[in-house]
Steps between C-alpha positions, in 0.01 A plus 500: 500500500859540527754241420901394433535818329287724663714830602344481866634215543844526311586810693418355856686155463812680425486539881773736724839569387764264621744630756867459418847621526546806291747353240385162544085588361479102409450241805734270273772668601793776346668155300182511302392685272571742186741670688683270709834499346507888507414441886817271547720692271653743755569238732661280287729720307588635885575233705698345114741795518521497882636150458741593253639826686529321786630158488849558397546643816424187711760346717451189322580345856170264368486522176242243440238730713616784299425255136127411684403833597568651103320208352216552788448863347472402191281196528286761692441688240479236232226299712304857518489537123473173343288278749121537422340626799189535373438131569641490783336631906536809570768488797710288301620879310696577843765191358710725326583819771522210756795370233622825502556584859674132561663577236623825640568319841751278300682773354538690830615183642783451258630828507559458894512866568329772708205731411654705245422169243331604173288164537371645820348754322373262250279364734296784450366420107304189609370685815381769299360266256311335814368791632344671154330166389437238798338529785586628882565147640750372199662859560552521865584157547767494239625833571606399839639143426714720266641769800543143730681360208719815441543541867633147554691440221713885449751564752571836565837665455670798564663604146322495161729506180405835309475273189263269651278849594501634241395148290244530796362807419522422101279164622283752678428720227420237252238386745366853539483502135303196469244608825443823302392367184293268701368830698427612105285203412363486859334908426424441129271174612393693780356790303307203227373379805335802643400557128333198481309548850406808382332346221338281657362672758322701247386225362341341778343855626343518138372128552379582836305801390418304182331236743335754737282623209422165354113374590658139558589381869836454513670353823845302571551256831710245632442154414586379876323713708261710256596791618474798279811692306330720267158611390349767262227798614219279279551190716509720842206670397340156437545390871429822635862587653805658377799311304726649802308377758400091285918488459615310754179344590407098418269515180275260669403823711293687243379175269111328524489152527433429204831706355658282774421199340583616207861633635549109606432327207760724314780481715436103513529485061785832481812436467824484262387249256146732485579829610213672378146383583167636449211473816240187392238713546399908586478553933316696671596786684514598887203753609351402158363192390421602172790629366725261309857539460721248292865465545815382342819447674851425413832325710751732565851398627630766716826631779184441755405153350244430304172732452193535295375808303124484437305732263116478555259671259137577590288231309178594656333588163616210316392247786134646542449391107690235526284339788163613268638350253593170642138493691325588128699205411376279718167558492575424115632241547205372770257569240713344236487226690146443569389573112348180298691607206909450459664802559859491463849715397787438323766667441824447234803561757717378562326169267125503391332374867191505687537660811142466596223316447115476685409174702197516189725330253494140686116535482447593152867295326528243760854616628626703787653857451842321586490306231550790233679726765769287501502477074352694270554222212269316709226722380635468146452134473098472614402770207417428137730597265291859387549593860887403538558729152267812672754439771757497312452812299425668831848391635671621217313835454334455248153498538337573886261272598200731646195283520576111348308195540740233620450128479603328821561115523339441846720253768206245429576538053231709473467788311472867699430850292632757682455862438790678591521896493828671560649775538846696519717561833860631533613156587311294269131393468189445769197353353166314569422177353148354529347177416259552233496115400080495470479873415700383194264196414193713591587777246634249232127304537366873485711577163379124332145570549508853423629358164365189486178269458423373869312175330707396239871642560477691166587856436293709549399848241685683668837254485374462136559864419866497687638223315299579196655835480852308533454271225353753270805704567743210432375369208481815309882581622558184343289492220310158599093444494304470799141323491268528754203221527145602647344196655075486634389211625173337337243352707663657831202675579310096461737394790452777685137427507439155481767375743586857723859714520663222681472322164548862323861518718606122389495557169634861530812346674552180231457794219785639693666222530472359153621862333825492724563180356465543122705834525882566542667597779564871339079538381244674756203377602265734663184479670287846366113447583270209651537291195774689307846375463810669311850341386730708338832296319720575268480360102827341444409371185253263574170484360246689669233351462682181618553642819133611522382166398730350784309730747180429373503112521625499819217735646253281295550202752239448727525597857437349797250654682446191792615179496195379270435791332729669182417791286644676220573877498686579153616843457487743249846588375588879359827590384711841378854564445726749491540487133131606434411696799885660580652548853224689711371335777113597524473468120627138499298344799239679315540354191523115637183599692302542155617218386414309800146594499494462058577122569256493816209608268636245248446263745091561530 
């Protein structure tokens, strides 16, 4: 796309050359400029040494015209050189040769004679002056208020003095001296002028056939009446005519409707405060409707007024994917839309944001998409704190969140999982969260009685191994014993029996109950068989046997099996430590097994 310093454009704003007096190549005017005091220096230094050649031979009949005119001459040429035209209009540089020839007038006044007067001839520096640098009017007009001026005011006479002829002719030559090195600037500025045209008619023929080759339409018109100054062979080709044949014509003539519109709108926004503009949007072209061209234009001030230069660049391509695109998009964003779980993005520039969010989320977290559109911190404060450090991490690069479970605090205080899985864009992040609050609960009741007793709450084998393992491992690390208790019932089977496994389940639950009791927080108590119980703890210098005995009198206590009836189910206690049986699992549960069963036969 071409812009400020595109060389298509650069080259064309530079518009046509000027046109201007030869020696005068500046519009400001020759009392402007580099050169401007080697412009006025021949006329100065003339019409100075005119004044003092020919004054002493006034009649001095009026001296005080004769005083004027001298001091008019020189404030002439002091106004030219000091006074700073540049800040000044343009017309106001034809003050000082007007100065000059009243000047002039003055002195022929004084000197009261015929013709032969040097300071006739004078008159002829600031005419010459007027007509190298002003215009036609300033030099016609003045030129013959001067001859009515000489006319009227020099009488005529029939004898000249020889010395006033030959001060004449001395005036004469002076001023012949002064036209000719004016004549000598006038052809030196004359030939860097041509130069320069030369140059840059080159230029522009290069830029035209630089232009003619380009791909990009180029075309120039007038801002007033559209009419069209210049156009390259791509942009003729485009409309199906020839750029000598589209010059001249109004653009409107060759545009669709829609490039119409488009030509409108820019002209309305254009101007000098915004003098280049790109089109809104691509336009379609005339005999074919799916073609796409986008422009750019830019103001140009020119001698004609103002006019636009337009470059337009075939962005049929780019606009076919660009509509699939923005369709795919939508139909994202429909389906987005109409998903029960929370799909979202969110994206870091130019601050961390949401910049979309499904309708889902006021379903599942009880607020609209709004809500957290308009802050992201507002999704910051409804998460635990786990979930605000996985976002932090994230935000800081550290860690990418892939698949997380987040905990939501629902707009009623509730608590929402959601499973969020995300993934990596250009801009940022897209996920999907989805509410997998009872999922959650479902698989943590799965996990408790996958490891756990379903009547009495107790661990279960298979928990026993897992933590077994862990102690085992800890206390030989740290060189501490580990006892393990193996507990049967007595008289279970009785129960069972007499009263049924209702009865069997009440007393399995206060065995339960009673063991979680008499233990410490630290100790396990596991459920291993019908009857079978297990409680591993940790000697910390207590007595054993204490500890047993504790156990055993508080299983001895009769149970309730109904509100009348109580029986006793005592169990049969059998105990090994690490000390005897070392660190191994299997040999250990073994070995408080035996003794189990030695004290149940005891007990016969």
């Amino acid at each position: 796309m071409p812009t400020r310093s595109d060389p298509v454009i650069n080259v064309l704003s530079e518009g046509a050359p000027h046109s201007a007096l030869i020696v005068d190549a500046w519009e400001a005017g020759p009392l402007v400029g580099a050169h401007r005091l080697r412009r006025l220096a021949p006329f100065a230094i003339a019409s100075t040494l005119s004044v003092i050649v020919a004054a002493p031979t006034g009649s001095w009949a009026r001296p005080q015209l004769l005083v004027a005119g001298c001091a008019g001459i020189m404030l002439g040429n002091v106004i030219a050189a000091v006074v700073p035209w540049a800040r000044l209009p343009r017309r106001m540089q034809l003050v000082p040769p007007v100065v000059a020839v009243i000047a002039t007038l003055m002195l022929v006044t004084a000197t009261g004679t015929d013709f032969s007067s040097p300071f006739v001839t004078m008159t002829v520096l600031p005419l010459v002056w007027l007509a190298i640098y002003e215009n036609r009017w300033a030099v016609v007009s003045i030129g013959t208020a001067t001859g009515l001026f000489l006319w009227l005011l020099v009488p005529v006479g029939d004898a000249v003095p020889s010395s006033r002829a030959d001060i004449s002719v001395i005036v004469f030559v002076l001023c012949a001296v002064g036209m000719g090195a004016t004549l000598q600037d006038l052809i030196a500025d004359s030939r860097r002028v041509a130069g320069a045209l030369r140059k840059q008619r080159a230029a522009f023929e290069n830029s035209a056939m630089m232009l003619d080759v380009l791909p990009e339409h180029v075309s120039r018109y007038r801002a007033r009446d559209h009419v069209i100054t210049y156009c390259n062979i791509a942009w003729a080709e485009q409309y199906s005519t020839l750029p000598e044949v589209a010059i001249g014509q109004p653009l409107e003539n060759f545009l669709s409707d829609d490039e119409v519109s488009g030509l409108t709108s820019q002209l309305a926004r254009l101007g000098p405060d915004s003098p280049v503009l790109e089109d809104v949007a691509p336009r379609t072209v005339a005999h074919d409707a799916q073609q796409w061209l986008h422009w750019i234009d830019r103001y140009l001030v020119g001698e004609d007024g103002v006019e636009i230069l337009s470059i337009g660049r075939d962005v049929t391509a780019r606009h076919i994917v660009e509509a699939r695109l923005a369709a795919s998009e939508e139909k994202y964003r429909e389906l987005a839309d109409k998903s029960a779980d929370v799909v979202w993005h969110f994206t870091l520039e130019p601050t961390p944001h949401f910049d979309y969010m499904s309708p889902s989320v006021d379903r599942i977290l009880g607020y609209p998409p709004s809500y957290f559109l308009e802050d992201f911190c507002r999704m910051l404060d409804i998460v635990d704190e786990s979930s605000r450090a996985a976002i932090s991490r994230a935000l800081n690069g550290e860690r990418a969140l892939g698949r997380f479970d987040f905990h939501f605090r629902h707009a009623d205080g509730s608590t929402v999982i959601g499973e969020t899985r995300t993934t990596l864009v250009r801009d940022g992040l897209q996920g999907v969260s989805r509410d997998v609050t009872e999922l959650r609960r479902l698989q943590a009741s799965v996990a408790e009685l996958a490891l756990r007793d379903p009547l009495t709450g107790l661990a279960n084998r298979r928990l026993l191994d897992e933590l077994l393992e862990a102690d085992l491992a800890r206390t030989a690390r740290d060189g501490l014993t580990l006892a393990i208790a193996f507990l049967d019932l007595d008289g279970f089977k009785q129960v069972n029996d007499t009263h049924g496994h209702s009865a069997g389940d009440r007393v399995l639950c206060e065995t339960a109950r009673r063991l979680l009791a008499v233990v410490r927080g630290a100790d396990i108590v596991a459920r291993v068989g019908g009857d079978e119980f297990v409680v591993v703890f940790e000697l910390d210098g207590s007595n054993l046997e204490r500890f047993v005995e504790r156990i055993d009198q508080t299983l001895s206590a009769p149970f309730d099996i109904s509100d009348t009836i109580s029986m006793s189910c005592p169990a049969s206690i059998g105990v090994a430590t690490t000390d005897s049986c070392g660190y191994e699992r299997i040999a250990l549960l073994a070995a408080a097994d035996r003794a189990m069963y030695e004290v149940k036969r005891s007990h016969v």
